[in-house]
NUPA-842955 format. One record per residue (C-alpha): residue number from 1; residue in one letter; x negated, y, z. Coordinates in steps of 0.1 Angstrom, whole numbers. Layout:
% residues N
atom seq=NUM; type=a; x=X; y=Y; z=Z
...
//
This chain:
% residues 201
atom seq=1; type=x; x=-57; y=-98; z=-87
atom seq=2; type=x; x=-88; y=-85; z=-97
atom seq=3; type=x; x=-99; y=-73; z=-59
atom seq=4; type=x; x=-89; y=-105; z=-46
atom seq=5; type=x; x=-111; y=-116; z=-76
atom seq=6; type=x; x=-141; y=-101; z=-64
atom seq=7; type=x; x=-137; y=-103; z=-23
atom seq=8; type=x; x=-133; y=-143; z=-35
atom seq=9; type=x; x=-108; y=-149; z=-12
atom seq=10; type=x; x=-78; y=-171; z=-16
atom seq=11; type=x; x=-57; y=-145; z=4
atom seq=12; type=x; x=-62; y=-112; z=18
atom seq=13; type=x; x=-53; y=-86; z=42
atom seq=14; type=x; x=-43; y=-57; z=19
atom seq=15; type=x; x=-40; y=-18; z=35
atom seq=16; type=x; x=-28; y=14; z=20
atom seq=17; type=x; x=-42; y=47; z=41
atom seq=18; type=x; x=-18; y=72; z=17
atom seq=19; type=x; x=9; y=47; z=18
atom seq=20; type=x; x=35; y=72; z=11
atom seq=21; type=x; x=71; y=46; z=13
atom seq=22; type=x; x=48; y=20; z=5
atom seq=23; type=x; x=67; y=9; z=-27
atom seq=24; type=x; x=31; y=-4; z=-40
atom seq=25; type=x; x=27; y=-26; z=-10
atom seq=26; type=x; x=63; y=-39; z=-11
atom seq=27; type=x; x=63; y=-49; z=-52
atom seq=28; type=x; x=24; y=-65; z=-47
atom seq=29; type=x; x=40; y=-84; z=-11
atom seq=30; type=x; x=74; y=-95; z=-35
atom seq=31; type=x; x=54; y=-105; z=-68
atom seq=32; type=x; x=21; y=-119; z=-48
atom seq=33; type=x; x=36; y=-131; z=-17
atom seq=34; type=x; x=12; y=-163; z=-13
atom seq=35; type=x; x=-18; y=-145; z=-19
atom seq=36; type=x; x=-8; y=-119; z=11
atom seq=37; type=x; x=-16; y=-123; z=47
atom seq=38; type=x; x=-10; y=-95; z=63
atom seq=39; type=x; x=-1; y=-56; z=53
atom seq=40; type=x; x=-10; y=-23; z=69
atom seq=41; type=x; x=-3; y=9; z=54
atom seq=42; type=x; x=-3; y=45; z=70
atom seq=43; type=x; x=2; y=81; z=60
atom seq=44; type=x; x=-2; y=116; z=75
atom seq=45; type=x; x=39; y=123; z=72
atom seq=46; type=x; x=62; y=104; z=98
atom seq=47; type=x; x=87; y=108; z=68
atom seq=48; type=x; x=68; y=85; z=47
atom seq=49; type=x; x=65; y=62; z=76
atom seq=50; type=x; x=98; y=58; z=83
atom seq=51; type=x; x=105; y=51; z=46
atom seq=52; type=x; x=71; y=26; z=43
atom seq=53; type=x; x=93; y=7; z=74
atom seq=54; type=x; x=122; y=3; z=52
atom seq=55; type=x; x=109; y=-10; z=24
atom seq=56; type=x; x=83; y=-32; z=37
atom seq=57; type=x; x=113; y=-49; z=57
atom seq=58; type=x; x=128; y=-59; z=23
atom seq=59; type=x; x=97; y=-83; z=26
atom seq=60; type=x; x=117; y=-103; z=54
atom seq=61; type=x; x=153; y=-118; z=50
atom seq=62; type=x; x=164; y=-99; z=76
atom seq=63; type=x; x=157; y=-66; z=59
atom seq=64; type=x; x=171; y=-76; z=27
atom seq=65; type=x; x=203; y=-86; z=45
atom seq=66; type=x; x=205; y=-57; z=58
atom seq=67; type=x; x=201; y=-33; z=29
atom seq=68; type=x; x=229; y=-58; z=13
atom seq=69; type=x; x=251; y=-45; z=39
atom seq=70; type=x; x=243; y=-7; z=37
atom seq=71; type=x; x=247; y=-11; z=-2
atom seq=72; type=x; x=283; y=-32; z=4
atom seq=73; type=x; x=291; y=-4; z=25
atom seq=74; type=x; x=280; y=24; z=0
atom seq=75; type=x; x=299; y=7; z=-27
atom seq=76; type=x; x=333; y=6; z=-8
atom seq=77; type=x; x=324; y=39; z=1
atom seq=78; type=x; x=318; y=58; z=-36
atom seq=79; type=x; x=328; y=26; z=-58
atom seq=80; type=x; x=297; y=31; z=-76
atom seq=81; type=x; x=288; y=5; z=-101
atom seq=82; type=x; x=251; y=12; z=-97
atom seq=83; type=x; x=256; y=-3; z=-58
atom seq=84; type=x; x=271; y=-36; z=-71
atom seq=85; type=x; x=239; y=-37; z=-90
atom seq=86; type=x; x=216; y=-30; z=-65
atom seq=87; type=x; x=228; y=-57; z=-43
atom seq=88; type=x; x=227; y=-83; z=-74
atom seq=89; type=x; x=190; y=-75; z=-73
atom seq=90; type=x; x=188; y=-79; z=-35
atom seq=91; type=x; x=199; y=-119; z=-40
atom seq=92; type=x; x=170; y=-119; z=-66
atom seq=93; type=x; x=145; y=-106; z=-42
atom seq=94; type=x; x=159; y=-123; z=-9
atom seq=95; type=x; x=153; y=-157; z=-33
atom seq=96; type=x; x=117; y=-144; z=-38
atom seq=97; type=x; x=111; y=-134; z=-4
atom seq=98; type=x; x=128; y=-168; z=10
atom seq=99; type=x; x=106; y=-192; z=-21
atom seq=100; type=x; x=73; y=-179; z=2
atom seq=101; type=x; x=61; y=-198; z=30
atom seq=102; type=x; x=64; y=-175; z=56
atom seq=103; type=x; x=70; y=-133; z=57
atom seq=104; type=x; x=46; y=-114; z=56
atom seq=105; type=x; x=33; y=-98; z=87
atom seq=106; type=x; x=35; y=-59; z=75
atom seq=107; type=x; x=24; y=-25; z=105
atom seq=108; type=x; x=34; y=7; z=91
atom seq=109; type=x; x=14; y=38; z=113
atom seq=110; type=x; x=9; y=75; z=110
atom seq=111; type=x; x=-26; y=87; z=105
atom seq=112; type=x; x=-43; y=113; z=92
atom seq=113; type=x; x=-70; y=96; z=68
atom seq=114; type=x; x=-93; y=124; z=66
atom seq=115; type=x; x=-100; y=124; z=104
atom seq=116; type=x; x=-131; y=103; z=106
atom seq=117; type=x; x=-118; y=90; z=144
atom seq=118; type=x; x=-85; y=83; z=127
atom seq=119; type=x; x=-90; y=44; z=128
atom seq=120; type=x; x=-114; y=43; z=155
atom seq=121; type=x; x=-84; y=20; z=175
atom seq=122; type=x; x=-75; y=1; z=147
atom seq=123; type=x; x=-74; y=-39; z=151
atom seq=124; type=x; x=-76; y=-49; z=117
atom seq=125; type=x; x=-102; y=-53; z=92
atom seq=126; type=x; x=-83; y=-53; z=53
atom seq=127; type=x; x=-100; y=-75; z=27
atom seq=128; type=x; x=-86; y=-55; z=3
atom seq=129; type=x; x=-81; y=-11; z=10
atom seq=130; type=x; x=-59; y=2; z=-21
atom seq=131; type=x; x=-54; y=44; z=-23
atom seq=132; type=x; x=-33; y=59; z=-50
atom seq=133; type=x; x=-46; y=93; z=-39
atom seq=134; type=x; x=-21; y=123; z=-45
atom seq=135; type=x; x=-35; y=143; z=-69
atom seq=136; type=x; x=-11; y=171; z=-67
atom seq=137; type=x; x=21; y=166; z=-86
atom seq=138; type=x; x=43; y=148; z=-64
atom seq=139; type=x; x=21; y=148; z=-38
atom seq=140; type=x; x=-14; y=167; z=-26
atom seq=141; type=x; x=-43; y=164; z=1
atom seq=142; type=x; x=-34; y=183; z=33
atom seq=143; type=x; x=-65; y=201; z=32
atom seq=144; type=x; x=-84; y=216; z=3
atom seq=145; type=x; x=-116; y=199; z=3
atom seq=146; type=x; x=-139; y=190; z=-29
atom seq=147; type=x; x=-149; y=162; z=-10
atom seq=148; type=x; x=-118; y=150; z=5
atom seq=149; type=x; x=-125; y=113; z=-13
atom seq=150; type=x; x=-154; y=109; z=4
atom seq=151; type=x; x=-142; y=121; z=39
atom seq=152; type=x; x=-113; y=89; z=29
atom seq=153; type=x; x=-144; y=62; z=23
atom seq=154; type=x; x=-161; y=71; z=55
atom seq=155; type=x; x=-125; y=70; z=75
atom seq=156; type=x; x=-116; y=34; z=57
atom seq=157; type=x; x=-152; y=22; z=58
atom seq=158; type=x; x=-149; y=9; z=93
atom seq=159; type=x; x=-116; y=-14; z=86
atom seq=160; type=x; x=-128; y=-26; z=55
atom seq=161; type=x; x=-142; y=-65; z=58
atom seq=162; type=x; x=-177; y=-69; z=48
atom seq=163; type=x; x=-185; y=-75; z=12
atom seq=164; type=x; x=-140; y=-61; z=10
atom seq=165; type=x; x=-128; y=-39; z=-21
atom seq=166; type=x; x=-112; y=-6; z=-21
atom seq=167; type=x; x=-92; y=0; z=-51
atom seq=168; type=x; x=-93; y=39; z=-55
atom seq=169; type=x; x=-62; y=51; z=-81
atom seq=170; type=x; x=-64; y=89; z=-87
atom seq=171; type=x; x=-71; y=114; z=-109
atom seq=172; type=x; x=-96; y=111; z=-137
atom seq=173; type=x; x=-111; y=149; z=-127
atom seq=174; type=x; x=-118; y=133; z=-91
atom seq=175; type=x; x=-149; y=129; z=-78
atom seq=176; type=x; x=-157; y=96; z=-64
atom seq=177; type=x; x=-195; y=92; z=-44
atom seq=178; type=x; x=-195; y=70; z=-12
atom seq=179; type=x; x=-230; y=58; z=-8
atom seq=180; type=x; x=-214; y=32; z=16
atom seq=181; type=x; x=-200; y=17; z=-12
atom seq=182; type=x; x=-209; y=-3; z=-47
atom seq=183; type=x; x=-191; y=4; z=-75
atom seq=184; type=x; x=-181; y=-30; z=-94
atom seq=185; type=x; x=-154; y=-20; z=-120
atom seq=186; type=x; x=-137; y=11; z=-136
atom seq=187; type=x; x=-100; y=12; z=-152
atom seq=188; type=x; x=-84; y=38; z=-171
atom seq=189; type=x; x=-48; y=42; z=-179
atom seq=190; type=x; x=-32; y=73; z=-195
atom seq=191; type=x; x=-44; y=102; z=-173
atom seq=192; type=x; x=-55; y=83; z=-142
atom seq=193; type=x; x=-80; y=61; z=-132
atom seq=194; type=x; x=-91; y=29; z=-108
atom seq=195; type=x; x=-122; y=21; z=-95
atom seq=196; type=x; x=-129; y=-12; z=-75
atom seq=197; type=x; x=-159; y=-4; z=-46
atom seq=198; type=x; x=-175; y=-29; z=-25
atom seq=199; type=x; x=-186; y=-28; z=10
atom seq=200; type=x; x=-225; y=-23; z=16
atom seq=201; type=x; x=-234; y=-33; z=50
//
């Protein structure tokens, strides 16, 4: 809320460029649904796309129906009391999806973010960028590069909206310049940090 804050828009176009299975984007599109209008989100691995497809569909009635059915079938299957709860919380999130005006329109597409031509097709411009950036436990850069976040700015910077906000989430030892970019706020949490950039045109 506090990008959407500062772009001072009443909804925005939100993307994720290390989207992993997207579970950020599909909580934010499920809790903030009206404030949404669109959501892109890409990643290096076709793995993680695949997943980001899944999940974002559980932003549509369809998708929740469907997982419904796979977990029905997984519970016949195994009897697993952990199933019959998962699909009581499918009802509660098909009755959050179904309370918004409309679905969200959500693209899911591979791409490597640290290839500056990497967007150069892209026909979207995001109000709102947000990067939890791996930082090497679960997940790392696929190249070893001190200045890997500033190789992801200049690859965003072209599908950000003017005055837009990128919302970098990462490690508290990483470096953050972008000279592209104004810095409006900084958050720390435990061992990680945020900091909300602005677009300089």
């Amino acid at each position: 809320m506090q990008c959407l804050e500062l772009t001072g828009r009443e909804r925005a176009i939100l993307y994720d460029p290390c989207c992993g299975g997207a579970y950020v984007l599909t909580v934010l599109g499920l809790l903030c649904g009206e404030r949404i209008e669109a959501i892109y989100a890409s990643d290096i691995s076709a793995e993680a796309i695949a997943l980001a497809q899944a999940n974002l569909s559980l932003l549509t009635p369809q998708g929740l129906a469907d997982r419904k059915a796979q977990l029905a079938a997984m519970r016949e299957q195994f009897g697993k009391q952990s199933h019959f709860d998962a699909m009581e919380s499918a009802d509660r999130l098909r009755e959050l999806v179904l309370a918004q005006s409309a679905p969200i329109p959500c693209t899911a597409f591979q791409a490597d973010i640290l290839d500056e031509d990497a967007l150069s097709k892209a026909n979207f411009k995001a109000d709102i960028i947000f990067a939890d950036v791996p930082y090497g436990n679960l997940a790392s850069w696929s190249e070893n590069d001190p200045c890997v976040m500033d190789r992801l700015l200049r690859t965003v910077y072209s599908v950000l909206a003017d005055d837009g906000i990128i919302a970098l989430c990462s490690d508290k030892g990483q470096k953050i310049q972008g000279d592209k970019y104004r810095r409006m706020r900084k958050i720390l949490a435990g061992k990680r940090k945020i900091e909300l950039l602005q677009k300089v045109i």
